[in-house]
Structure formats: C-alpha cells, structure tokens
N, C-alpha and C positions, 0 to 999 in steps of 0.2 A: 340821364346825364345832365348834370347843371355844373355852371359857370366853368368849363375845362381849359385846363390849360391853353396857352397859344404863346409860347416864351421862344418854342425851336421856330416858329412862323414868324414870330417880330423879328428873329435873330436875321432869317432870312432875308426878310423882306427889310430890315436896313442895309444888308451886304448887295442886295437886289439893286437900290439907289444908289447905291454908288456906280455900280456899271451899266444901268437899264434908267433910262429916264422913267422918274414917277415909280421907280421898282416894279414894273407891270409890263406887257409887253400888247397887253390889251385895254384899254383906260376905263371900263365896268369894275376890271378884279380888283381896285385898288381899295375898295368898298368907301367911296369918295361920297356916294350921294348915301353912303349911313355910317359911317365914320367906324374907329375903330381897328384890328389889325385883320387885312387879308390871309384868309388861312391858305397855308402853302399845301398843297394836297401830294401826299406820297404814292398813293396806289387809288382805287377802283375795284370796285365785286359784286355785279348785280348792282342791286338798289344803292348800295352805300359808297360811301367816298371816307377816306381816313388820310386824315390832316398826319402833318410832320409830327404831332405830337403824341400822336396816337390816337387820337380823338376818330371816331365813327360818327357818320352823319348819315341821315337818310336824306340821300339827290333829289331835287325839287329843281336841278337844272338841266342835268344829262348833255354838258358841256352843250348846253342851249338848244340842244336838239337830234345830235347825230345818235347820240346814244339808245335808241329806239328798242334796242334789243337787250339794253341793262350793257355795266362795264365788263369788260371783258369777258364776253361772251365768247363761249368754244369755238366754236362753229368760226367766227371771225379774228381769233386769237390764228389758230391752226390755219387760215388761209394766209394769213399774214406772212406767219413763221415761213409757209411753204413756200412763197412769192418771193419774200428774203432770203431765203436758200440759194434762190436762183439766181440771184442779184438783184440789187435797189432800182436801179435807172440806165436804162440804154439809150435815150432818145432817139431808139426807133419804132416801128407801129410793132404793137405787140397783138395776142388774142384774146389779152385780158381789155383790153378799151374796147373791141368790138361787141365783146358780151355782156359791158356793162352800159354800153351805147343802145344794145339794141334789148336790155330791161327797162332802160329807161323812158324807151319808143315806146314798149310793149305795155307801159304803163300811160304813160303819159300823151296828152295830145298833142304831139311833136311827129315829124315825119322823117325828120336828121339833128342829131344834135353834134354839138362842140366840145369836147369835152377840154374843163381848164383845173385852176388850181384853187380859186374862192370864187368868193359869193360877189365880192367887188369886180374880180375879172372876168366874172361871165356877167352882169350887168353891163358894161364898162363896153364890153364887145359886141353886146346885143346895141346899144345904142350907136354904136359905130356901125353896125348891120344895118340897122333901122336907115339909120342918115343916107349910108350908100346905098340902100336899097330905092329910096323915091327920092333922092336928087335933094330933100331940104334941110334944114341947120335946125327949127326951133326942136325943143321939146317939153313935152309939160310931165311935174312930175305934183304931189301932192306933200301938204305942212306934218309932218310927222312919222313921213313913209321913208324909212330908211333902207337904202341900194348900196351900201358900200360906200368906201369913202373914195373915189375918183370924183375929181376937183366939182364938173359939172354937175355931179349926186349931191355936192357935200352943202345944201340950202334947203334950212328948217328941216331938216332929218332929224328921226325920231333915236331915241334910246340911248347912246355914250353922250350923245351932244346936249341933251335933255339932261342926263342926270348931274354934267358938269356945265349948264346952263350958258352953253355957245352957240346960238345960232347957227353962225358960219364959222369957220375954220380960218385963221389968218392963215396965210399963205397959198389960199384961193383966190386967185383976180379976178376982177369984175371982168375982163374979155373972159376968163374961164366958164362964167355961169351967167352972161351975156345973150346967148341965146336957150336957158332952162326957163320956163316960166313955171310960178310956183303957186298953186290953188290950193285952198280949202278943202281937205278931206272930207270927201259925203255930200259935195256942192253940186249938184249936176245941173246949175243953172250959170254957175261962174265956168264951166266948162263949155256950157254951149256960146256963152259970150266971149270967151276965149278964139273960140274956133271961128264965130261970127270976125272976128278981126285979125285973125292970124293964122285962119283955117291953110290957106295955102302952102305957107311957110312950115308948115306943123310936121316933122317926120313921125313923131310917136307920142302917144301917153306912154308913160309907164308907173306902175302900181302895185303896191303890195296884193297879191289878190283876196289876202285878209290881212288887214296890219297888226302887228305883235310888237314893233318897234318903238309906240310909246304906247304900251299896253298893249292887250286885245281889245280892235278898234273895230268890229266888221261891219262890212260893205253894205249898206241900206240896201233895201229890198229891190233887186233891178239893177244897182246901181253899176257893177260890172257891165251886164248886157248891155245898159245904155252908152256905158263907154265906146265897146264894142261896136255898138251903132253909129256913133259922134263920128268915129274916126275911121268905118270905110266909107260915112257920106264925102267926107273932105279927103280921101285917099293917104289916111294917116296909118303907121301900123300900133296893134296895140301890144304893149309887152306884160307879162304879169312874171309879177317878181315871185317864183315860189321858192327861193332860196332858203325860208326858212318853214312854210308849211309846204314843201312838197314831198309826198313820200311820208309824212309825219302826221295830218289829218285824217288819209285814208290811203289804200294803195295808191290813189291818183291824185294823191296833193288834194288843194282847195277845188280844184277842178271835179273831182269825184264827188264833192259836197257839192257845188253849185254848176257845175255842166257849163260853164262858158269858157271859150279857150282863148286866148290871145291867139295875135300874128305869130309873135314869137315870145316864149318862156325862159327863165332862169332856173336854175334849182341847183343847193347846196344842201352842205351839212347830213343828212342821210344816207344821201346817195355817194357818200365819203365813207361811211361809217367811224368816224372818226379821225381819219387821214384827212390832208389835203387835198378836198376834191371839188369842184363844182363843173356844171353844164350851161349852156345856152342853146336852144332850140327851136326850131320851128316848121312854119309850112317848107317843100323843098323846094319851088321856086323862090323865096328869101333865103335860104341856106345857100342856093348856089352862087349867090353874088358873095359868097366869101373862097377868101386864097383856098388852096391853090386854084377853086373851081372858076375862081371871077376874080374881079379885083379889089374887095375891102379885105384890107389883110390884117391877122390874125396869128400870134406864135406864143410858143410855152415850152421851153426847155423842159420843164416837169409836167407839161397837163398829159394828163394819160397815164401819171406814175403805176411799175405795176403793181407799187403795195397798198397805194392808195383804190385802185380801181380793184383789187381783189378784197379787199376790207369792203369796199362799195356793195358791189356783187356776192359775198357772204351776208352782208345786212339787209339787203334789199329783198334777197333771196327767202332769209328768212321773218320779213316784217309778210307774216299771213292774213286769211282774215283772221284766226284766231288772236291774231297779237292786235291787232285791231281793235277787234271787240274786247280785250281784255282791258285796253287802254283806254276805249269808251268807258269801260266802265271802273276804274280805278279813280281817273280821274273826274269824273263827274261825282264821286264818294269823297276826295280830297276838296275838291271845291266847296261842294253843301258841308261839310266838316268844319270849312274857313269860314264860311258866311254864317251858318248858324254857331260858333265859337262871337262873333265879335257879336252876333247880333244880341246874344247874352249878357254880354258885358256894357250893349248900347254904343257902342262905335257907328258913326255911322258910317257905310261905304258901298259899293256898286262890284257887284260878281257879274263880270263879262265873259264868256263862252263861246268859244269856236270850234265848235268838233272835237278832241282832245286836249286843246290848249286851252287856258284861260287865266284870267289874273284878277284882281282884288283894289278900286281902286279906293281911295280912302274921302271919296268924295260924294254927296248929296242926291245926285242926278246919273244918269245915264250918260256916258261919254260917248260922244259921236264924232269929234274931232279933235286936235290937236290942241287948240287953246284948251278947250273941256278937261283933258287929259292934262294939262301944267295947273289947274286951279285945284287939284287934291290936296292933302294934306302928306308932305312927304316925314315929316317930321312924325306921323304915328306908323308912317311903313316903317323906319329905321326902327325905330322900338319892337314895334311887331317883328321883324328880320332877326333883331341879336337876341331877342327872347326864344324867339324858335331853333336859333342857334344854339345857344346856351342847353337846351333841350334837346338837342340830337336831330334838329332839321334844317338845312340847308336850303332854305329859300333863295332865289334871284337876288341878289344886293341891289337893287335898285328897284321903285316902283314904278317902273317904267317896261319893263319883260315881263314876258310870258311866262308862266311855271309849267314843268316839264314833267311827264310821268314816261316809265319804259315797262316793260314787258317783263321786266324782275319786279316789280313791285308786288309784291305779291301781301297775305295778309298781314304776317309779322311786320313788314314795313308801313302798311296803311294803320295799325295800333302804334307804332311810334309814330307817327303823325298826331293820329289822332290825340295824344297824350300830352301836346306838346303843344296844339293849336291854343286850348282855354288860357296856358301861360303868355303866347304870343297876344292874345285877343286882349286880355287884361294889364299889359306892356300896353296897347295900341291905345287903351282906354284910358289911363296913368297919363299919358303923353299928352292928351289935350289940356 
C-alpha cells in the first residue's frame, strides 16, 4: 500500500477542532512532532489497525502498550461483553478487583496493591504514599522520565512534552514543583550529592525502571540497585514507575529482567488491557498507611471498574511464557530489520533495546540521557514515520516512544514490515 487515502481522517480531525482542543484528546496523536494528518482509526484485528478510510496498517504501537495480546483479542473481547452484561459500575468492591489484585501480587514484587484508573493516578498516589509514609516533602525524580502529568511530575518529562518542546507545563506553579528535584538520568553521582544535602528531607526517588518516555533510555549497569541503596541509607522510599514496562517486558515487568524491586511500584496499561486501569503497590507496612487502613487518603469512583479489571485479568491471564517468547522474538526481527534497512541506505542512527521494546534514535552515539535523546535528528524520524505509513506500517509518531510488538504479530505481519522498512530508511536518508 502507498500514499492512501486519509480525506474521511482530515474530515475528522477538522470537525475534532472545533470541539476538542488541538482535535486530539491526547497531544502525541495529533502527529505534531511529524506533521501531517492523524489517522482517525475505525476498528483493531490482531496486528493491524484500519484507519476511517479503510486503510490497513500493521501496529507498531499497540495503543503504547496494553495491547500485549494483539486487538481484539477473544479471550478479552468475551470477558468484556460478559462484565457488561452485568453492568458497567457499581462503586462497590466487586471479585473482579480482587482477582486481578491478587495476579498482579502473584506476579509482581508487591505485597498489596491499589488499584486506580491511569498511569498518572497511581504515580500521583504512590508519591502521596511515599510522603505520608516517612513524614517528608522532597522528592527526586529524573530529566526525561515521564510519570504522568500531576503538576509535581510535570518537570523535564519525557515524550508529549519533548515532542512538542515544553519543558514545563504552564499552569504548574513553582510551589507545585517546589519540593520535586530534578537529576540527570544515569547520574548516580548527582544523586549521591543530592542525598548528601537534602538526604533527610528526601521522601522518595522515583523512576522509570527502564525509560521508554524519551526513547528507550536503560538504566546503566547497577544503576537501579544503587538507587535502591542511596535511599534505604537516608530512610527514603524507592518507587519504580512500571506503568508502561510492567507486565509487557516479561511476566514481571522490568523487575523479571533486572531483579530489583522498589519500596513501592506503579503499573498501567497491560494490566488494563486496554480499559482504564492502573495500580500502585507495595511492601504491606507502606500500603497500610493508606485510607481506609491509615491516614493518606486515596479514592476512585471508577478504580476497580469491572470492565476494566476483567479485560485486565483476561490479558494478564493470557500474556504466557509463550507470548513472551514470541514477543522476544518478533520484536528483536523488527528491530535488526530497521537498523540493517537504514544502515543501507547510510543513515546514521542508534538501535536501543530493552527486552521487547526498543526504538530507533536518529543520532551518532548511544543515548544515555535526556539531553542525548533531544540532539537526534527528528526531522529524518518524520520522513521515516510517513514513509512507513504510506507503506502500511504504523510506527510511534514521535521519535521519542517506544515501538510496540503483541502476540498477533505473526509472519504475514513481520513481511509487511519488512517491505516497508527499505522505503522508510531511504525517506530517513532523502531527509538529511
């Protein structure tokens, strides 16, 4: 497929603007940092996505990650339906939160979790945990590690803010982000001088525990563990954000790849399977200091939804080792596909890798942090992005994210890729 339609998607997306700021209701999909019209997407099947136009694409996002098991997948269509049957929301405790509480134990190195409705509100609340939990105000978080947008996250975060080049957020006050201090990703000497002068004050780190938000950025060798160490010498808690690799690297998140666990954990997007879902978790003397058991208080009309937590617990259920290893190995075929496609053509660029995810950055060197990560070349991602588009693959809009593989991807999907990279590579290569 080349240069297809997108006339019913512009039609949209100007009717969009008029009643939705930006026409977008998330500020990536507007394809801002590669110009051009956002395809409005009608349906989902396995591997592909088919635009309002008709257009078929092979997903390279997998709505950024839930989608672990390919789109509408049986198994999580059918629990859906069946949850909806019953009705959408009662805001009372159901036995669908308790079985998708206690997969998520069962996986993860948590001992109670929270369950809420994103990725922002279970950061948002772990850091409110954190505070009430030892008594103090600071916290440190890292230049390109994106938590969600609650005011105190929203400084040098990676990924929407990066690709529409905002640092900070107007409408965040400096008492908002007053007590957040903000270090160097991969620094673990500005962290110990950190702690050297603000050690006491310090309730938590908190950290991607692989970053994906301005690319895939991962954690220097240690560099977790030492966190880890930094912050029970000064009686700090440590949080790791697996909001967006938990449950999606390995059954046990980044954790299953690197075996270090935080005080207290995040995790979204999987553990939703595409619903509104996220958690917050941890040791159960820090969980007890939240309502009703203690006093940092905590609420959610919808956390616990039970379409959301049965879609959760049907994906969760079925992300096996097999889907695992399939996903190791598709996506490690996608990758060497992208890097040997441009390396043909002489582009030069940096293929970074974290377990199943990784990205492509259009720069010289190895990125290790956040400045590193803004000194690419954004201008050959775009070219590469609507080439591949144009082609039938659906890449990240932004060189900033992680690219997504699921458990449909199967071979026919991995040959349209394949067929479609040398166009994008030689688009990347045009572009300089």
């Amino acid at each position: 497929m080349t240069s297809s339609s997108s006339e019913r998607s512009q039609a949209l997306f100007d009717r969009a603007g008029a009643v939705v700021p930006g026409g977008v209701n998330s500020p990536v999909r507007a394809f801002g940092a590669v110009g051009g019209t956002p395809r409005f997407i009608a349906a989902g099947r396995g591997p592909y996505l088919i635009d309002a136009d008709g257009n078929e694409y092979v997903d390279l996002i997998c709505s950024w990650g839930p989608m672990i098991l390919g789109h509408a997948h049986p198994a999580v269509v059918e629990a859906v339906q069946r949850a909806a049957a019953l009705g959408t929301s009662y805001g009372t405790p159901t036995e669908g939160e308790v079985l998708l509480a206690e997969e998520i134990v069962a996986r993860a190195p948590v001992d109670q979790v929270r369950l809420v409705s994103s990725g922002t509100e279970a950061t948002m609340s772990a850091i409110r945990l954190a505070r009430g939990f030892t008594g103090r105000s600071k916290i440190v978080k890292f230049s390109g590690c994106y938590h969600g947008h609650s005011d105190a996250l929203l400084a040098a975060a990676g990924s929407g803010l990066v690709t529409f080049g905002l640092p900070d957020s107007p409408g965040v006050t400096g008492a908002a982000t007053a007590d957040t201090i903000v270090l160097r990703y991969n620094d673990l000497a500005a962290v110990e001088e950190t702690f050297g002068e603000h050690g006491d004050e310090i309730a938590c780190v908190i950290t991607e525990a692989c970053p994906a938000n301005m690319g895939i950025v991962p954690p220097a060798q240690d560099f977790n563990a030492a966190l880890k160490a930094i912050c029970r010498r000064h009686g700090a808690l440590l949080i790791m954000d697996e909001v967006l690799t938990g449950f999606r690297v390995s059954r046990s998140g980044w954790y299953g790849i690197e075996g270090v666990a935080g005080d207290l954990s995040t995790f979204g997007k999987v553990m939703g399977g595409g619903l509104p879902a996220a958690a917050f978790g941890g040791r159960a003397d820090i969980m007890a200091k939240l309502a009703p058991a203690g006093p940092v208080y905590q609420a959610g009309t919808l956390s616990g939804n039970p379409l959301a937590t049965a879609a959760g617990l049907a994906t969760l259920r079925g992300a096996t080792d097999d889907v695992y290893a399939h996903l190791d190995r598709a996506a490690a075929t996608v990758a060497e596909l992208a890097s040997e496609a441009l390396t043909k053509e002489g582009v030069q660029h940096r293929l970074q890798v974290a377990g199943n995810l990784f990205s492509i950055f259009f720069a010289p060197e190895k990125v290790g942090d956040f400045d590193e990560a803004r000194r690419q070349d954004t201008r050959r991602y775009a070219a590469f992005f609507h080439a591949a588009l144009d082609h039938g693959v659906y890449l990240p809009p932004s060189a900033y994210e992680a690219w997504f593989l699921s458990a449909a991807h199967d071979d026919a999907a991995l040959e349209r890729i394949a067929a479609a990279l040398p166009h994008a590579a030689r688009a990347a290569a045009e572009a300089g």
